[in-house]
C-alpha positions, 0 to 999 in steps of 0.5 A: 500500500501507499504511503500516506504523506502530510500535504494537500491531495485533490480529491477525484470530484474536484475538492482539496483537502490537506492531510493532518496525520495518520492514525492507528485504529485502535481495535484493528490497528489499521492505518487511518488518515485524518484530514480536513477540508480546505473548502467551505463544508458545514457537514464537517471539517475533519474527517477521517478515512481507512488509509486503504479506502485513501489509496484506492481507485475508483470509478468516475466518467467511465475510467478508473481514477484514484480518490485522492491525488497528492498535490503538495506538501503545504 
């Protein structure tokens, strides 16, 4: 699996979010990514998300894209 690093990614629709750390599940051990949203979101603004589920590819507009694409490291 990927390693996740501390920066920006884009997100597969088109939103930014900067990765703040990764966890460790505390029943599972699994890496977890904690992130937060770089854009208005009333919902939320930390969120986080299984590292596999992070690293994953996904289908959008008929291809296989990955969910998140790293930007930068600011």
């Amino acid at each position: 699996m990927k390693k996740v690093t501390k920066g920006i990614y884009r997100h597969y629709k088109g939103g930014l979010y900067r990765v703040c750390s990764v966890a460790k599940h505390s029943e599972t051990l699994e890496d977890i990514v904690v992130y937060e949203c770089i854009y208005e979101n009333l919902t939320s603004k930390v969120w986080v998300r299984p590292a596999s589920m992070w690293n994953e590819k996904v289908s959008f507009e008929g291809k296989m894209v990955d969910r998140f694409t790293f930007i930068s490291k600011k």
